[in-house]
C-alpha positions as CSV (number, residue, x, y, z in Angstrom):
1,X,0.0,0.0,0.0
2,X,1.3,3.4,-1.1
3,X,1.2,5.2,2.4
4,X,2.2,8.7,1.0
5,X,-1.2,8.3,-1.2
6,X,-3.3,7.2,2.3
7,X,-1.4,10.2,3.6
8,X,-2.5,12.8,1.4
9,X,-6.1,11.7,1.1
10,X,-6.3,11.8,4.7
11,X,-5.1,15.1,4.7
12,X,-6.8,16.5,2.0
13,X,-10.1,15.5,3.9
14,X,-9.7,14.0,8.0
15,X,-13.3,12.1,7.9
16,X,-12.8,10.5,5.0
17,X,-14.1,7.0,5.5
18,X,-12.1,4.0,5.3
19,X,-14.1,2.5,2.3
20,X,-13.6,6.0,0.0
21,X,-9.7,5.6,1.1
22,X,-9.7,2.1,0.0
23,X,-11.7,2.7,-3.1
24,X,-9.3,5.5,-4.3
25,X,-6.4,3.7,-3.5
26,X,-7.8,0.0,-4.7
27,X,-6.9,-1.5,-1.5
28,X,-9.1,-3.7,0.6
29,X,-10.5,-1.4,3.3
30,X,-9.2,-3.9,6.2
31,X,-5.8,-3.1,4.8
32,X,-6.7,0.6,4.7
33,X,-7.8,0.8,8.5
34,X,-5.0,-1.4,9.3
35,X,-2.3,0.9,7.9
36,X,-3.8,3.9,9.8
37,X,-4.2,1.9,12.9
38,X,-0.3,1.6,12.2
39,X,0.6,4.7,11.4
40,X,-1.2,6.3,14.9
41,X,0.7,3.8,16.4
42,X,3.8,5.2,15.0
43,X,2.8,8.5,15.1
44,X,3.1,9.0,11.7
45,X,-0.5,10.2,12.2
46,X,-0.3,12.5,15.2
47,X,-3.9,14.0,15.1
48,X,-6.8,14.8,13.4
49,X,-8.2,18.2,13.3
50,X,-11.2,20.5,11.8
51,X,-10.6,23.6,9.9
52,X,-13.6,26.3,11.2
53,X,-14.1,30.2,11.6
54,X,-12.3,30.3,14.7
55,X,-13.3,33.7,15.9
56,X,-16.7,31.7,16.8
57,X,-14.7,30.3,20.3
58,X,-13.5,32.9,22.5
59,X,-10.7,30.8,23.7
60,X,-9.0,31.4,19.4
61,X,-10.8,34.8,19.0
62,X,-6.9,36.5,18.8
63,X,-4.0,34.5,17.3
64,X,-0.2,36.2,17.2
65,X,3.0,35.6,15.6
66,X,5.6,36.3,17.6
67,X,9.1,35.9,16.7
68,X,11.4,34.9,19.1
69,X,15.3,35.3,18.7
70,X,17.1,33.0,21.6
71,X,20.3,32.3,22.7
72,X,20.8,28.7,22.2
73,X,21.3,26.4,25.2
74,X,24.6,24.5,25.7
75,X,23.6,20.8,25.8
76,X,20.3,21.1,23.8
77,X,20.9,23.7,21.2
78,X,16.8,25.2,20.4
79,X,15.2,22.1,21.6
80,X,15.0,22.4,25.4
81,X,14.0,26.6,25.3
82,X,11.3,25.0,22.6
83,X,10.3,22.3,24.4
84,X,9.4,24.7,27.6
85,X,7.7,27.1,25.1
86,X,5.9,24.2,24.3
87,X,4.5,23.6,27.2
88,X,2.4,26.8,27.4
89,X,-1.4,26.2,27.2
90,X,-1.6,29.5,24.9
91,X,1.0,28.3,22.5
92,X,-0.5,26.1,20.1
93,X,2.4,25.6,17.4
94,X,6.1,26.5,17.7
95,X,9.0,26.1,14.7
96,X,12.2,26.6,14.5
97,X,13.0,29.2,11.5
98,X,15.7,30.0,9.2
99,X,16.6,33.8,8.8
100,X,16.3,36.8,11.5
101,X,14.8,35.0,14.4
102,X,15.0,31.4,15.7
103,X,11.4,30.4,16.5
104,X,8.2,31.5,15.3
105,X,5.3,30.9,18.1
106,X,1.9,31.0,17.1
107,X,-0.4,31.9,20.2
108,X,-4.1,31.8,20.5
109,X,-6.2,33.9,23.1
110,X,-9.5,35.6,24.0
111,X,-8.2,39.5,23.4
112,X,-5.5,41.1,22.6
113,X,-4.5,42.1,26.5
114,X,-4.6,38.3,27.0
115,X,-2.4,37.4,23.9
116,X,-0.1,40.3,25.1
117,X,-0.2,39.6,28.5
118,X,1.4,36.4,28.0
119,X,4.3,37.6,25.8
120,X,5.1,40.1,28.1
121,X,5.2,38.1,31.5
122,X,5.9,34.3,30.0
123,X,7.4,34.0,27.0
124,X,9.8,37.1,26.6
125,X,11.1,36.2,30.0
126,X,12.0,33.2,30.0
127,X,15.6,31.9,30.4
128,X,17.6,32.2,26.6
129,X,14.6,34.4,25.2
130,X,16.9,37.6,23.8
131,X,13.7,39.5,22.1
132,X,10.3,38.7,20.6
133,X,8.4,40.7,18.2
134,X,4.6,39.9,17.7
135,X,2.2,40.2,15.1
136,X,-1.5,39.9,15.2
137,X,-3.8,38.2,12.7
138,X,-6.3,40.4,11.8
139,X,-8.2,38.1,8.7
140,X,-7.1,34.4,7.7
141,X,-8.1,33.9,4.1
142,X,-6.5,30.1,3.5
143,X,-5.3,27.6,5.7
144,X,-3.7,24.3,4.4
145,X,-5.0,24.8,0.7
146,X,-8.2,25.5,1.8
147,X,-9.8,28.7,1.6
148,X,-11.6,30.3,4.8
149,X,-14.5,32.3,2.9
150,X,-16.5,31.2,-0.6
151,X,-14.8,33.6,-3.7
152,X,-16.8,36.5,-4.5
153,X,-18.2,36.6,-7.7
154,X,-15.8,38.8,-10.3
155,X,-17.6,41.5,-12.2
156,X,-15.2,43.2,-14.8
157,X,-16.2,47.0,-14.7
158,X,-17.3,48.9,-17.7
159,X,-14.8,51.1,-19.9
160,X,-16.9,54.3,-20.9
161,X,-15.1,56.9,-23.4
């Protein structure tokens, strides 16, 4: 079974069921389901997750990127300052970036106060963080190839002379 295929159906669309995935990929659907069953075992599959209008939860109604340069630790180079960053509740993804900073932390909170107030008295002082700069999402308009609002219909205007 070609596991990049199962892969990228899975995430093109999370509740695809087991049949469709089989029938795509001409596989029995017992070898389908076993093959995921693997691959969450592996954590090849880590999750699966539904894309929505979060500004309908207060808890994602303000999401930041904030930019974090570090000093690198000794014995666990980035790792161990992002695994602590990890570990806040507000922080829900963290990478390690090539260019002017070192890791981009993407925070989710109820207002802006909230979102700040955690930069402020967590993140930008905590041991190796040398500076942060943050930036607030004001509109997303596509998130992993899929876009957020239906396309407006395109009128051309009229030329007059």
């Amino acid at each position: 079974m070609d596991k990049k295929k199962l892969l990228r159906l899975l995430a093109e669309n999370g509740r695809m069921s087991v049949e469709e995935i089989a029938n795509q990929l001409g596989e029995s659907a017992a070898a389908v389901a076993e093959a995921i069953r693997k691959m969450e075992e592996d954590k090849t599959i880590i999750g699966y997750r539904a894309m929505f209008d979060e500004s309908i939860l207060p808890e994602y109604a303000v999401k930041a990127l904030i930019e974090v340069k570090t000093r690198p630790e000794r014995e666990g180079g980035f790792d161990k300052i992002a695994k602590r960053l990890s570990k806040f509740p507000q922080v829900s993804s963290l990478y390690l970036m090539s260019g002017g900073f070192d890791l981009l932390v993407e925070v989710q909170g109820k207002n802006l106060q909230e979102v700040a107030t955690f930069v402020a008295r967590k993140l930008a002082t905590q041991d190796g963080v040398l500076s942060t700069a943050t930036h607030f999402l004001l509109k997303k308009y596509k998130e992993s190839g899929k876009l957020m609002q239906e396309e407006e219909g395109y009128e051309r205007l009229n030329i007059t002379m």
